[in-house]
N, C-alpha and C positions, 0 to 999 in steps of 0.2 A: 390407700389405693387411689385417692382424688389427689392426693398431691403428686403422687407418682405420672398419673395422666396431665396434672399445670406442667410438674416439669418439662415431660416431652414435648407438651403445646408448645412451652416457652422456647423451648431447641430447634424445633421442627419452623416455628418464624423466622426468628434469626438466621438458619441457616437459610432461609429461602431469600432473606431479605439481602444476606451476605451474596447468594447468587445474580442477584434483580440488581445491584450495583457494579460487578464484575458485567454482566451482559451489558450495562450501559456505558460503563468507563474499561474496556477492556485494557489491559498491561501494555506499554508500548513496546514494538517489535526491539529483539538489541541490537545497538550500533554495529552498522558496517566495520569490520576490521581495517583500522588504520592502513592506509600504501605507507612502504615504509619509507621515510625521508633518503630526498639523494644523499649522496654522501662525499663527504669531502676531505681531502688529505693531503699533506704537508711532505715536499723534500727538496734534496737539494745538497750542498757540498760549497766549500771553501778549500784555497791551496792558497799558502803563503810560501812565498818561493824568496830564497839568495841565490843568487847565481852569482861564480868568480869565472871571469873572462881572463883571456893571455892579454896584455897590451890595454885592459880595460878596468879590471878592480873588482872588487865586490860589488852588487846593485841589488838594492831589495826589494819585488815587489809584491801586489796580492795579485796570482795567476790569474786566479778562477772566483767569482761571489756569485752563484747562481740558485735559483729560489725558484721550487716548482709546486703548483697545485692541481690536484686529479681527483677524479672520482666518477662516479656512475650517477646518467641523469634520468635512467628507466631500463625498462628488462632488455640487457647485453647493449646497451648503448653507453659509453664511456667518454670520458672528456681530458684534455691536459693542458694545462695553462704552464711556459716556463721564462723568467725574464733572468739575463744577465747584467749584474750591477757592476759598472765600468769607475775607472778610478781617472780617468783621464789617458792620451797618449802622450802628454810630457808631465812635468811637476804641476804648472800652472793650469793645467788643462783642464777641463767642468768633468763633473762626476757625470754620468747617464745609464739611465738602464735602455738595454735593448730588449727586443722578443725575440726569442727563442724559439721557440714550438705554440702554436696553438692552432691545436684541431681537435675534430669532431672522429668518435669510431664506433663503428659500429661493427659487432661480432659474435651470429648468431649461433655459431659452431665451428668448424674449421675454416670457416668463408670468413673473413674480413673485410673492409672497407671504409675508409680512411679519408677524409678531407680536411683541410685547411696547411699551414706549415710544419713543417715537418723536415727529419732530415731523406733525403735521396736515400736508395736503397743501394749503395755503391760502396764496396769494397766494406770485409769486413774490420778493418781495424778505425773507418770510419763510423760505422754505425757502432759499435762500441764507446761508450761513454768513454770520454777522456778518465774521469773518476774511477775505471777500472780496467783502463791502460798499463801495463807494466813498465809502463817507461813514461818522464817526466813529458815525453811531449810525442805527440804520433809521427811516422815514418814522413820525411822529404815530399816522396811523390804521392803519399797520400794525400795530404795539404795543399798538393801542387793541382793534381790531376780531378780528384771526387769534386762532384758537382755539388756539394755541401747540402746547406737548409736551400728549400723553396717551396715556393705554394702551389698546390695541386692536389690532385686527388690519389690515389691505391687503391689498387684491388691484392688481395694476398690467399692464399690458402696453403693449410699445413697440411700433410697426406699424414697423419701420425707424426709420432716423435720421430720419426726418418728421412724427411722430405718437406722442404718448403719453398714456393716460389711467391714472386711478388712483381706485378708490375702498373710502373706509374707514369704520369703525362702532368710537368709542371710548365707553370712559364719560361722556366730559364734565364730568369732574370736576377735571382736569388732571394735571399733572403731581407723579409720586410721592404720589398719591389711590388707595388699593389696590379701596376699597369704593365701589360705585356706589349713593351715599345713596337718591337720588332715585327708581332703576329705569326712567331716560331714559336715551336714548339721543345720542351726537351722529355726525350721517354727513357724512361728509366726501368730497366728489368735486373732480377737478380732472382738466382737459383740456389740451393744448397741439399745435400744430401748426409746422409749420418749412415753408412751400409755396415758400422760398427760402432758398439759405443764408445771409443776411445776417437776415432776419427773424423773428423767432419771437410767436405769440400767443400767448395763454392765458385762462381761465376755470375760476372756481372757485363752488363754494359749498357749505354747509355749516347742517343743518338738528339743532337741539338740540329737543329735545321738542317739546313748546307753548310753548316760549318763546320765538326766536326765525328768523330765518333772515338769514345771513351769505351775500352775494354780490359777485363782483368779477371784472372782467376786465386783461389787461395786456396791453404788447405791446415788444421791444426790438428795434431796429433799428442794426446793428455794421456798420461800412463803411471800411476803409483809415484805423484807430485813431481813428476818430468812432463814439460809443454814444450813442440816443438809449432810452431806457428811462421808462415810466411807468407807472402802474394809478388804479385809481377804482374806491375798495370802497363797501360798505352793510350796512348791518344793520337789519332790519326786526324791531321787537318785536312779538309776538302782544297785537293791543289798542292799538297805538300809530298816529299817524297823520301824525306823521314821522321819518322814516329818521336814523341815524349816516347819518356818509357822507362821503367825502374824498378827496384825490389825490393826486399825488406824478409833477411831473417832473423828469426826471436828463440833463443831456448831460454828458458826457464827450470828452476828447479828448487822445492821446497826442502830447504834443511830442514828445519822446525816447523810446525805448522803456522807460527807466525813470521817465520821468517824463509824470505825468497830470495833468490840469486837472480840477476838477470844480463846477459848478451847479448847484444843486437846490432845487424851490421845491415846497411843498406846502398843503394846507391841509385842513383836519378840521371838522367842525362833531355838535354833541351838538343841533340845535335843539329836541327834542323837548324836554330839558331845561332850554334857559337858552342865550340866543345869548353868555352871556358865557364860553362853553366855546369860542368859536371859537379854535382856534389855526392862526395863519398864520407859516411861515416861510421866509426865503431861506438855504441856504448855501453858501458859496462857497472854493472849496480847493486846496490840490494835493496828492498822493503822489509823492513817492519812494521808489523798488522796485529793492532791491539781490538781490544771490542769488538769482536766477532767482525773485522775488519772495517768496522767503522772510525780510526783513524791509524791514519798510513805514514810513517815517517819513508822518505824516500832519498837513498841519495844515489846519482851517476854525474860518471867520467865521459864527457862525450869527446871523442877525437875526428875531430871532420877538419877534411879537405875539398878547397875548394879549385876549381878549372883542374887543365891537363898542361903542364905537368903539376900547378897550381902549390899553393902551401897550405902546411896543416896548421890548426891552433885548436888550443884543448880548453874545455870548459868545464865546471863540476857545477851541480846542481842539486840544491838539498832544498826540499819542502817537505811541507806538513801538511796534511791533507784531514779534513772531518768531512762526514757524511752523517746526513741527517734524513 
């Protein structure tokens, strides 16, 4: 019975003395849960191109070397860094990388908003990546007419998957242009609607000081691997009394699911200029798309003419294309 009563004496301490050190050193609270690090990610694409010219030969070169980096720097705030690495304009010419895109976005739900370089929201076969262009190179007056990369700011908003508008205010000076010479402005708007899921419209235009105004509408139509795709731009100079002005239509159509047909016939006109700036052309193609279309072999026949009545000369064009 006495040793029954030590032991519990002996229990009855310890566990008091076990408590008198918890009250004095209590446990420390647990760590806050880690913010999760930004995050950062890798892409980009290569095109090595031959081209055989009428009157000119074989020439080989690297299209496209371009290297991009993105990620998120906090909640719905995103970032994109892209440089293209340049081979020189003749044999002897210095290697260089340019910039590409770098800005800042932010996108707390349907609302966006967008600073630094970027490209203009103008015409859609321009804001489409060249890397998933159906044709080795975009339409005449696209190249001619779109206001390209410049720096400035966006506002955008998507009303659902049916509807998006966007509109911007850059220097107008172009691309990697820090100073705005002039103290004009160029604004930049563009619309689109989806009123069915195979159909999409669109409408842009784009208004640079007093000098001129850039307008155009487009529209693509995708149906059980048939794409029919076209647009019809303008540029109106302040003082001019006729319009740039040109088109561009595209069908498309999957044999195989790696394998696409392509046709595209366009035509551009300077008339205010000189009708001998007309340029007309047909080109006609296929791609091959392995790795879930991460490389593209490509070839087209391009037939263009150039002025009125002007002469034709054919070109063929085969590259290889990765995507990373």
């Amino acid at each position: 019975m006495h040793s029954s009563r030590l032991v519990l004496a002996v229990c009855l301490s310890c566990f008091a003395a076990w408590r008198g050190a918890q009250a004095q050193n209590p446990p420390p609270p647990p760590a806050a849960a880690a913010s999760p690090a930004p995050s950062v990610r890798f892409t980009g694409y290569l095109q090595g191109r031959e081209t055989y010219r009428d009157g000119v030969g074989l020439t080989g070169s690297l299209n496209r070397a371009r290297l991009a980096a993105y990620g998120s720097a906090a909640k719905d705030v995103t970032w994109r860094i892209q440089g293209e690495f340049r081979t020189g304009s003749v044999g002897t010419g210095k290697a260089s990388v340019s910039l590409q895109d770098a800005y800042i976005r932010y996108k707390p739900g349907q609302f966006g908003i967008q600073v630094g370089q970027f490209k203009t929201p103008f015409t859609r076969e321009f804001i489409t990546s060249l890397a998933d262009v159906e044709t080795a190179d975009r339409a005449t007056v696209v190249d001619s007419i779109a206001p390209k990369r410049d720096i400035g700011i966006l506002a955008d908003y998507a009303f659902g998957p049916t509807a998006t508008i966007a509109l911007g205010v850059f220097n107008g000076e172009g691309q990697n242009v820090t100073a705005n010479t002039d103290s004009t402005l160029l604004w930049v708007g563009r619309a689109t609607a989806r009123p069915v899921a195979f159909l999409t419209v669109g409408a842009n235009v784009a208004q640079y000081g007093s000098d001129s105004t850039r307008y155009g509408v487009d529209g693509s139509l995708e149906y059980m691997g048939a794409a029919l795709k076209g647009e019809y731009i303008g540029q109106h100079r302040d003082g001019g009394s006729l319009d740039d002005k040109g088109w561009y239509a595209q069908g498309t159509y999957r044999v195989l699911p790696w394998v696409q047909l392509v046709l595209k016939q366009e035509d551009f006109r300077r008339s205010e200029i000189s009708e001998a700036l007309r340029n007309r052309a047909t080109t006609g193609g296929v791609n091959l798309e392995f790795g879930g279309g991460k490389v593209r072999l490509l070839a087209n026949y391009v037939s263009r003419k150039i002025g009125t009545p002007g002469t034709r000369r054919g070109m063929l064009i085969t590259q290889a294309q990765l995507k990373f």
